[in-house]
C-alpha positions as CSV (number, residue, x, y, z in Angstrom):
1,X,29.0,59.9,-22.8
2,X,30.3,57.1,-24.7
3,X,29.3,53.2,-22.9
4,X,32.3,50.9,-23.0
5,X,30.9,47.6,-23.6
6,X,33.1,44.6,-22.2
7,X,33.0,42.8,-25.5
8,X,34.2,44.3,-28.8
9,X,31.1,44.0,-31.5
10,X,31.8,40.8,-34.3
11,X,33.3,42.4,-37.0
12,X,35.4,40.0,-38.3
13,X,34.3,36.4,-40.0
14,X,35.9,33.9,-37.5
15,X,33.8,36.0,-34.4
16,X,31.1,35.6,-36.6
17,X,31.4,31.9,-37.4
18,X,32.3,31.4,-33.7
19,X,28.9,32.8,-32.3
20,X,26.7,30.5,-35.4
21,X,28.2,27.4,-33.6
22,X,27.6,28.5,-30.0
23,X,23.7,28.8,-31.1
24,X,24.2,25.9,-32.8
25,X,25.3,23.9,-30.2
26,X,22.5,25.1,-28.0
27,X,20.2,24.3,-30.5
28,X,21.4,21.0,-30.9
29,X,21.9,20.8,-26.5
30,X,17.6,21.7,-26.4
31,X,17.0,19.0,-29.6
32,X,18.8,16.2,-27.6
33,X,16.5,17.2,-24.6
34,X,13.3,17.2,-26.4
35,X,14.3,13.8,-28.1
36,X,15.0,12.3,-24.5
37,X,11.8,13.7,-22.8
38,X,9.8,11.9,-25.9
39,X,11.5,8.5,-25.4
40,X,10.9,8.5,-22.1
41,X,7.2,9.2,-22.6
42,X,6.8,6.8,-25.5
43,X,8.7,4.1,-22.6
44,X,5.9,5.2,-20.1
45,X,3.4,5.0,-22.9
46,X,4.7,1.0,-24.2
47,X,4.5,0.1,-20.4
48,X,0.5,1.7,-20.0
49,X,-0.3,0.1,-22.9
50,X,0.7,-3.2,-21.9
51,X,-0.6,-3.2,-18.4
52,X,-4.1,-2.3,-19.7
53,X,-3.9,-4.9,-21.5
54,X,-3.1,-6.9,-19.2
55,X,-5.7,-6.2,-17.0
56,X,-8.4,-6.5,-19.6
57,X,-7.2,-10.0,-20.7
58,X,-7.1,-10.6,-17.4
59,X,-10.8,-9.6,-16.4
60,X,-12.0,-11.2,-19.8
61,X,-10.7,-14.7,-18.4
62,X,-12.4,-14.1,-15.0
63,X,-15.5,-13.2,-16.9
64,X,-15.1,-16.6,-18.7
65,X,-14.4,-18.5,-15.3
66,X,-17.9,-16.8,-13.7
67,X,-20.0,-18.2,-17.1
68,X,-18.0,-21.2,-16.7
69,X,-18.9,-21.3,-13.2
70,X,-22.3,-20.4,-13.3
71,X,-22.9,-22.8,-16.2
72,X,-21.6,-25.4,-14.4
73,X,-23.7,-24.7,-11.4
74,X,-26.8,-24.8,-12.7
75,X,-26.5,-28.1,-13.9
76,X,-25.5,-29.4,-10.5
77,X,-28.4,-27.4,-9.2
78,X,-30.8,-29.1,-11.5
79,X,-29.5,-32.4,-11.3
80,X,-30.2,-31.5,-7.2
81,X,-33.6,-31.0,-8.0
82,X,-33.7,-34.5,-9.8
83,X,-32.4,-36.4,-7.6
84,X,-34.4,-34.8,-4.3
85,X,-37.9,-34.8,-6.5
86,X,-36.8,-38.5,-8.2
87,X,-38.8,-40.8,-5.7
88,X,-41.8,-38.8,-5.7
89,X,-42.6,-37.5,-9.4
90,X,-43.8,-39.9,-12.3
91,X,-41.7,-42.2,-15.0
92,X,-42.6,-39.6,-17.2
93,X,-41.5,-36.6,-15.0
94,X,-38.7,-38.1,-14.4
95,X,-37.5,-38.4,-18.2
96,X,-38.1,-34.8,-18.2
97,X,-36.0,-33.9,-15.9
98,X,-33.5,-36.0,-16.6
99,X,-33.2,-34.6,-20.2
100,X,-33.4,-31.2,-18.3
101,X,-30.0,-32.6,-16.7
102,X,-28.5,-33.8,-19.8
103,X,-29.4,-30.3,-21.6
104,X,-27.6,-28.3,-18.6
105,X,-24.6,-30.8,-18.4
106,X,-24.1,-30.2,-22.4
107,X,-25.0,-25.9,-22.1
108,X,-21.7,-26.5,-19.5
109,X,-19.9,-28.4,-21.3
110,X,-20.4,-25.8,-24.6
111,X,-19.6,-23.1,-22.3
112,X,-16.4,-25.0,-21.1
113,X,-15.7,-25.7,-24.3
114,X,-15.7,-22.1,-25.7
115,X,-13.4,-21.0,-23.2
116,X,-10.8,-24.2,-24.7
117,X,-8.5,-23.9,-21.3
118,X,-7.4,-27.5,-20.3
119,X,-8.0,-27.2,-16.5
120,X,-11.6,-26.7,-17.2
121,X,-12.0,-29.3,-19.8
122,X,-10.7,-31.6,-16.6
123,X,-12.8,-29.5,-14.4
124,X,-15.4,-30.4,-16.6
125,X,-15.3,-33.9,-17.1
126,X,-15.0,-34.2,-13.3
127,X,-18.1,-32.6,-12.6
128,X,-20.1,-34.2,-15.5
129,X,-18.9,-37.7,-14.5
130,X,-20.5,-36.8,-10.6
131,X,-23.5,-35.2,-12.0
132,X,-24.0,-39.0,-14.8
133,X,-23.3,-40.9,-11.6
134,X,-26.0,-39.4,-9.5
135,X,-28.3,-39.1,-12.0
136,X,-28.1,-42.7,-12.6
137,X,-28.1,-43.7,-9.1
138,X,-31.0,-45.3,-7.6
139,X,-29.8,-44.2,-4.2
140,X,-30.4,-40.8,-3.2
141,X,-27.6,-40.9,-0.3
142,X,-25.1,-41.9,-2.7
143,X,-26.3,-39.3,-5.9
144,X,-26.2,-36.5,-3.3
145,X,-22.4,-37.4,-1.9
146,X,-21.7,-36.8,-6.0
147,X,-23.3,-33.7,-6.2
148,X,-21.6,-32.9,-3.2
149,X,-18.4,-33.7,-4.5
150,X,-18.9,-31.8,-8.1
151,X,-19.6,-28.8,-5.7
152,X,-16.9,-28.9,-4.1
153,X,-14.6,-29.3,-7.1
154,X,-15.9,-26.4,-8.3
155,X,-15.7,-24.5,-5.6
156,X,-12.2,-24.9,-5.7
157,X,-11.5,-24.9,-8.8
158,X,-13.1,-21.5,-8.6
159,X,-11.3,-20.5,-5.7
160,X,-7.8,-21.6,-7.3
161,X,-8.5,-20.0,-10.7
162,X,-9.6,-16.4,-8.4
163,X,-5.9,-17.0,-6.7
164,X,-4.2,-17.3,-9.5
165,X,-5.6,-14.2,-11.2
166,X,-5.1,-12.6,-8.5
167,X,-1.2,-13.6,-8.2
168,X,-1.2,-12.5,-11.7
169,X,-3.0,-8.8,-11.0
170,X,-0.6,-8.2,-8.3
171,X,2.6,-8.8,-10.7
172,X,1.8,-6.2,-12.8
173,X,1.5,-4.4,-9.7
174,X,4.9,-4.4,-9.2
């Protein structure tokens, strides 16, 4: 039994030419797919890329702040120590420690300094000029107001700075 097929076979060169551009055209239809599925993950790549980024540059300034912080801190701390062991230690002891002081305020002010961001070279000069005053105070009431106030400077400073990263964290967020 002879099958009847409902399409006569190509024989002639326009069928033939006909059925080339079809699988062309499909060829060309599953290119242009291809090409768009790899621009969109190169887009989704570019956008990774720059939020890791991002984040590290991010987390590389609050690492800075912290050593800023903690630099900053200890010089407060042992200009503290100064002024509470002052009355009762020797001249000598005294010179000590206040180099001690000076040695800290200038290890924070290179650390400050390192970082080169203006609102802690301010931050900096603030706290130094409260940490000189009560160093060079003869009254202890008075030297620990200053230190008082450097704290509290940076404490906010620190609190501010944490804020603002994190206002910057939760834009890329978005």
């Amino acid at each position: 039994m002879r099958s009847t097929s409902s399409q006569a076979p190509c024989d002639d060169i326009v069928c033939q030419l006909m059925s080339f551009r079809h699988a062309w055209d499909a060829l060309a239809a599953w290119i242009s797919v291809a090409l768009a599925v790899f621009v969109v993950i190169g887009i989704l790549g570019l956008v990774t890329a720059w939020v890791a980024l991002r984040h590290a540059r991010l987390a590389a300034q609050s690492a800075r702040d912290r050593r800023v912080a903690d630099a900053w801190m200890s010089a407060i701390t042992e200009a503290q120590l100064f002024v509470t062991t002052a009355e009762r230690v020797s001249e000598s002891d005294r010179r000590l420690a206040r180099r001690e002081v000076t040695r800290r305020v200038a290890v924070a002010q290179g650390v400050s300094a390192l970082d080169e961001v203006d609102p802690q070279a301010r931050l900096g000069d603030a706290v130094r000029e409260r940490i000189s005053a009560a160093v060079n105070s003869d009254d202890a009431e008075y030297a620990n107001a200053q230190l008082r106030d450097a704290r509290l400077s940076l404490r906010s400073w620190v609190r501010k700075d944490a804020a603002a990263l994190k206002r910057d964290s939760a834009l890329d967020h978005r």
